[in-house]
C-alpha positions as CSV (number, residue, x, y, z in Angstrom):
1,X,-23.2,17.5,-10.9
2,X,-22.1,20.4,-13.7
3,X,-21.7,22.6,-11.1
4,X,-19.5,20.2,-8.9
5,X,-17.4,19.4,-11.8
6,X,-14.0,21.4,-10.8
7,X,-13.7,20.3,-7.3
8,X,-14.3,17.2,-8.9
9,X,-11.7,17.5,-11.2
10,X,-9.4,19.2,-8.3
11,X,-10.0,16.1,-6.4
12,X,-9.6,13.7,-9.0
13,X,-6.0,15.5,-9.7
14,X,-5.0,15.4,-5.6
15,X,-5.6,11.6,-5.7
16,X,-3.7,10.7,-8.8
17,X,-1.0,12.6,-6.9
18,X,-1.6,10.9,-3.7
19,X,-1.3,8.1,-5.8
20,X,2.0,8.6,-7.6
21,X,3.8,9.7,-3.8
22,X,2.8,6.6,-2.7
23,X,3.7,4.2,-5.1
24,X,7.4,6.7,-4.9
25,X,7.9,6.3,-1.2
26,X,7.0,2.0,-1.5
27,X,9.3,1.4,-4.4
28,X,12.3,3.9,-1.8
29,X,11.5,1.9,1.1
30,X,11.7,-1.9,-1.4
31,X,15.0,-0.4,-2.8
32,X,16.5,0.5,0.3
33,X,15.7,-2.9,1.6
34,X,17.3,-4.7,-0.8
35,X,20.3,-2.4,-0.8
36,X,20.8,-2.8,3.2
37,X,20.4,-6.6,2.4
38,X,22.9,-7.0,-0.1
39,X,25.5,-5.2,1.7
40,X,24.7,-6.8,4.9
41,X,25.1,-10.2,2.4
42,X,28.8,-8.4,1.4
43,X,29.8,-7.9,5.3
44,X,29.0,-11.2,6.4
45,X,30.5,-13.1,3.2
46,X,33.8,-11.3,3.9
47,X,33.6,-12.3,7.5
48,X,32.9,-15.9,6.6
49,X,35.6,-15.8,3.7
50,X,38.3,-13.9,5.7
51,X,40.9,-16.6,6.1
52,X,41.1,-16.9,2.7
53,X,42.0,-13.6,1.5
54,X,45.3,-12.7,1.8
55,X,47.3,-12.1,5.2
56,X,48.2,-8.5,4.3
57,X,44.7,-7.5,4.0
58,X,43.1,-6.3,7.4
59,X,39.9,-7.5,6.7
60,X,38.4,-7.3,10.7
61,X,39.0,-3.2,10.4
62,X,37.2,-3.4,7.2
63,X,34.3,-5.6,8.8
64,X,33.9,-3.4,11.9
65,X,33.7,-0.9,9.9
66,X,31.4,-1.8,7.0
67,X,29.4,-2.7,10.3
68,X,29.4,0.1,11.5
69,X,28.4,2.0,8.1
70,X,25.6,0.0,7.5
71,X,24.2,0.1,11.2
72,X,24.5,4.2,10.5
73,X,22.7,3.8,7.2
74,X,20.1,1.7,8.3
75,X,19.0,4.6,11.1
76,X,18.9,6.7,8.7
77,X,16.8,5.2,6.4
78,X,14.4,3.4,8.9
79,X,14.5,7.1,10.1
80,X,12.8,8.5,6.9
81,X,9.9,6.0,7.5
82,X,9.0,5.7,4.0
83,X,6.3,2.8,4.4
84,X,4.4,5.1,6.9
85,X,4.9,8.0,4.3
86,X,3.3,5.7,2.2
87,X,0.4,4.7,3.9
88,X,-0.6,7.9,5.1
89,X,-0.4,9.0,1.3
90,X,-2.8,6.3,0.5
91,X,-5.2,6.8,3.9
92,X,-5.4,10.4,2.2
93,X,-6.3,9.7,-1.6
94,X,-9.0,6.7,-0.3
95,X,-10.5,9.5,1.1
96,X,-10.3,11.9,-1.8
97,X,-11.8,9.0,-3.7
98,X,-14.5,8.4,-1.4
99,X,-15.2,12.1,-2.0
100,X,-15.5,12.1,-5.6
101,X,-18.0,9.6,-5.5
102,X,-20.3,11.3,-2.7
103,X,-23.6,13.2,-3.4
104,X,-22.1,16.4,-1.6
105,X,-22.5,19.7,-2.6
106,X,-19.5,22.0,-3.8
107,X,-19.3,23.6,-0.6
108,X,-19.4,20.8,1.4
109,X,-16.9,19.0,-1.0
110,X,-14.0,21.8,-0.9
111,X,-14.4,21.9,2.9
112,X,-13.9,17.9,3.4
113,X,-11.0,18.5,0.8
114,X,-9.2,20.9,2.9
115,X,-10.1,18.9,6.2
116,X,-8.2,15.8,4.1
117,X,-5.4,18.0,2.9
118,X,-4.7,19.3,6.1
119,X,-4.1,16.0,7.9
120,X,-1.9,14.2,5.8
121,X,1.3,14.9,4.6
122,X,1.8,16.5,0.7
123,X,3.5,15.4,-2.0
124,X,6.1,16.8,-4.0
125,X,6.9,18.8,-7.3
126,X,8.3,15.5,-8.5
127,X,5.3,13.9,-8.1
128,X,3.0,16.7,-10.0
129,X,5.5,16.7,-13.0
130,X,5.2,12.9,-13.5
131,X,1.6,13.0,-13.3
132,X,1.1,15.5,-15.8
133,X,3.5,13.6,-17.9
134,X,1.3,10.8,-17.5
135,X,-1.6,12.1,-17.9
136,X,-0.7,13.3,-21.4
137,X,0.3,10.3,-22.3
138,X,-1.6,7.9,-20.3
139,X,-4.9,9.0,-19.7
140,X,-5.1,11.1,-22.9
141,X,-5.6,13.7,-20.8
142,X,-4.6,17.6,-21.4
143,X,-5.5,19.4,-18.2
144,X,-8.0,22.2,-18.4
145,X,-6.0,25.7,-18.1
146,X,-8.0,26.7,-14.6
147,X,-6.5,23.3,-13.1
148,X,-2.7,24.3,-14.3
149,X,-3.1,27.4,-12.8
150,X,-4.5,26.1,-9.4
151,X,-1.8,23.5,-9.4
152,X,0.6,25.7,-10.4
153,X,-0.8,28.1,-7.3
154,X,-0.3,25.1,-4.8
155,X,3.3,24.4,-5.9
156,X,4.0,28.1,-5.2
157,X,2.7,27.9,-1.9
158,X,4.6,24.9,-0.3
């Protein structure tokens, strides 16, 4: 296994990764759902409440419009399909993982790697900086100077 120990540890890097985009793109797409929630809350309590606020206030303009806004936003957000980004994040690093813990040879192992890489989407330079943050101070981890140099290859390259 000595001599499978860098893609190992090339793997083992992609899936924490994997991992981190994930758990990003779930916590946008909870966020964003309470957010639409709460001002669709707003827009309805003001439509309920309307009688009460003063006459001079136009608050049916205000409605159609906070309507409106939050129809707009709601496209837009449902439109970045962060729970699907999410999945297909964790699809790819189950797989990575299920590599890792296969008998395969290094060649065989880098060319499943690129066959995974290639189908799912990446993640981003966020993503690589919190995970070396963490694993400095998490997994009491200081990354080997080859893997920094391959990772900071990749992040060239996108």
């Amino acid at each position: 296994m000595d001599g499978n120990s860098d893609i190992i540890e090339k793997l083992w890097i992609t899936s924490k990764l994997r991992m981190g985009a994930e758990r990003r793109f779930r916590t946008l797409e909870y966020i964003w759902h309470i957010v639409l929630c709460i001002i669709s809350i707003l827009i309805i309590s003001v439509s309920i409440f309307s009688e009460n606020l003063n006459a001079n206030f136009p608050s049916q303009s205000y409605n159609i419009i906070a309507s409106v806004f939050i129809l707009s936003i709601t496209l837009i957000i449902f439109g970045f399909r962060f729970g699907e980004t999410a999945a297909q994040h964790r699809e790819c690093y189950l797989k990575i993982q299920s590599l890792i813990n296969s008998s395969k040879q290094k060649s065989e192992l880098q060319e499943e790697y690129n066959k995974i890489l290639c189908a799912y989407p990446n993640h981003s330079e966020f993503d690589y900086k919190n995970f070396i943050i963490k694993s400095r101070v998490f997994y009491g981890k200081k990354l080997e100077e080859q893997m920094v140099r391959i990772l900071k290859l990749a992040f060239l390259l996108m």
